[in-house]
N, C-alpha and C positions, 0 to 999 in steps of 0.2 A: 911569298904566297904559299900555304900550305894546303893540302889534301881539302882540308873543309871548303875555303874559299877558292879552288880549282870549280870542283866540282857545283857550287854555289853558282858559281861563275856560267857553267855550261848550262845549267837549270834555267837561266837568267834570259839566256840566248837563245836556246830553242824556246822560248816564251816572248820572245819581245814582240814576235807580231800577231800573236794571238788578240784578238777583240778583247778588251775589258769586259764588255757587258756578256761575254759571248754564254748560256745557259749551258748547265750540265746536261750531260747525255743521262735517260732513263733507263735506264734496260729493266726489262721485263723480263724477270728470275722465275721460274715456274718456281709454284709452292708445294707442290708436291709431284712425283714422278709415278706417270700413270692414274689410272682409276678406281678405285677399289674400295669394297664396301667394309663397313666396320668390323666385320667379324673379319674379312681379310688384313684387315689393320693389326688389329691382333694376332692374326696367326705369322702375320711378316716379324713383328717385336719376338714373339716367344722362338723364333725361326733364329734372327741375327743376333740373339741373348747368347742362343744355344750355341751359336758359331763364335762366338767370344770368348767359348768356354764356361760360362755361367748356366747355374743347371737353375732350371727353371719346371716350377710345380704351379698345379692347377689349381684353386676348391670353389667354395661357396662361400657369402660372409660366414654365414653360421656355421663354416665347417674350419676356419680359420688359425683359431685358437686351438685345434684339434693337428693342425698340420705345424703349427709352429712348434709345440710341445712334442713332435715326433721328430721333427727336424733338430732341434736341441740334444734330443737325446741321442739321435743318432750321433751327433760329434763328439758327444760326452760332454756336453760344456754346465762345465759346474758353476760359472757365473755368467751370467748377461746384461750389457749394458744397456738401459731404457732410458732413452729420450723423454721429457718433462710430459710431452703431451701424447704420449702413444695409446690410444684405447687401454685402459686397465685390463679390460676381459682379454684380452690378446692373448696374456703370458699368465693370468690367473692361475693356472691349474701347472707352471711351470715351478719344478723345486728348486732348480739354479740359484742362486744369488743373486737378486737385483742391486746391479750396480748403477747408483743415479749419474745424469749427467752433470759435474760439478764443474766451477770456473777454476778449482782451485785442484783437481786430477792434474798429478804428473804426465808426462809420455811411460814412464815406469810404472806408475801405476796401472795408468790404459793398457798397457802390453800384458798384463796381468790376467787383462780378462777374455776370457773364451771365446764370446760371441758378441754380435750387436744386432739388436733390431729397429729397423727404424723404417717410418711410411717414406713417400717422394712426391714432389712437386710434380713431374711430368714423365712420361715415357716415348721417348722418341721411336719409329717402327722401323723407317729407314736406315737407322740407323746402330739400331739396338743399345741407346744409350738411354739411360736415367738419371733425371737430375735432382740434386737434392738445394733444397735453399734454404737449410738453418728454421726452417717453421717448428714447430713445436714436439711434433710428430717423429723430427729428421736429427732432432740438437743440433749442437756445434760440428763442424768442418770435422774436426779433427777425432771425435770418436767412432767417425767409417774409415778411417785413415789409418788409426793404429792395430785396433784388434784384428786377429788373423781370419775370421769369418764374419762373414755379411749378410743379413737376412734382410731383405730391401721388400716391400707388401708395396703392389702397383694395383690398384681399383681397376678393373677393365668393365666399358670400357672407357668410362670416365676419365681418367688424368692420362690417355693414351691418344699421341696427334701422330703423322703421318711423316712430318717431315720435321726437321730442322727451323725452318722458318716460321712452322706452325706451333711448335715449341715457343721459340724465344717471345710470339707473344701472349704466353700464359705468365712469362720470369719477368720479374724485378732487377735490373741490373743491379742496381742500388742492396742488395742482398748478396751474402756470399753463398755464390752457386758451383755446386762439385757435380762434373758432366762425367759418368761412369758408363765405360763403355768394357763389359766384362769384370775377371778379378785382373788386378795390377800384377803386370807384367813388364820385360823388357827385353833385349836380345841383344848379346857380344856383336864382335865383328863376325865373329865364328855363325851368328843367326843362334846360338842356344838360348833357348827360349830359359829366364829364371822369372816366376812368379811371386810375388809378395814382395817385394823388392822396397815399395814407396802404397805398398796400402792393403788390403787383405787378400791371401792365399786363395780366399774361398766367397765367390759370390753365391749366393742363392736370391732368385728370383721367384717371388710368390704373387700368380697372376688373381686375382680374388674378383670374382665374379659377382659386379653389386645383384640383390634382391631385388 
């Protein structure tokens, strides 16, 4: 007998006199912790952003396209990769190099380019995570992954829910969804913190406040 069916074995036994028919236990998950009004929803996300290390900025729609173009320049990034469907006016007035989202971009290529901008599916508050699911706005998995900064536009306070659970029912399992909670990081045994490691150096979080 080996390790699988030992253990097989014991699963088997503490189960033998359980009722067949016997219903699972319900538990009743709270959906979110505490009470709090939507502008307090907000100020918790822009709060646990900041605590991830993700600098996070304020404006108006119409002031949008004006913060992104100052954020760009501030890093110096001579090229930016754009997603199929992100507002055209967004990066309008930006000189960068638009770099399109292609099936057929390298990882070398990708590494190539300065910056990414791209919308998100949902903003989690307790959490301070944003998740992207491949829509139109966001492209492929893999161009928030490789470039060294990340310009991520979260609608408030629209695509912003409170918890986790109030999240996953806005997402599509069935879509590849990347759950971002700050910029990618990791730590030795030593705890030394190294950043960029498995995805970008640099989050920016732009909270845009619908009209």
């Amino acid at each position: 007998m080996n390790s699988r069916e030992r253990i097989l074995g014991r699963v088997r036994r503490a189960l033998a006199d359980a009722p067949a028919d016997e219903a699972p236990i319900a538990r009743d998950y709270l959906r979110e912790h505490g009470q709090r009004t939507v502008a307090e929803t907000v100020e918790l996300l822009a709060e646990n952003l900041a605590d991830y290390r993700a600098v996070v900025h304020r404006c108006t729609e119409g002031g949008l396209p004006g913060v992104l173009l100052r954020l760009l320049a501030e890093r110096g990034a001579r090229s930016v990769l754009v997603p199929p469907g992100l507002p055209p006016h967004w990066l309008a007035d930006v000189d960068a190099t638009h770099v399109h989202d292609r099936a057929v971009s390298t990882p070398r290529e990708l590494d190539r380019v300065d910056s990414v901008v791209t919308g998100c599916a949902v903003a989690i508050a307790e959490t301070g995570t944003i998740v992207l699911d491949g829509s139109p706005d966001q492209g492929r998995r893999r161009i928030t992954l490789v470039p060294d900064h990340h310009i991520c536009v979260v609608r408030v306070p629209g695509q912003v829910v409170s918890s986790v659970p109030q999240g996953l029912e806005r997402l599509d399992p069935a879509r590849p969804l990347t759950w971002i909670s700050g910029p990618s990081a990791t730590s030795d045994i030593e705890l030394d913190r190294v950043e960029g490691v498995h995805g970008p150096r640099t989050l920016e979080v732009v909270l845009v406040a619908q009209d």
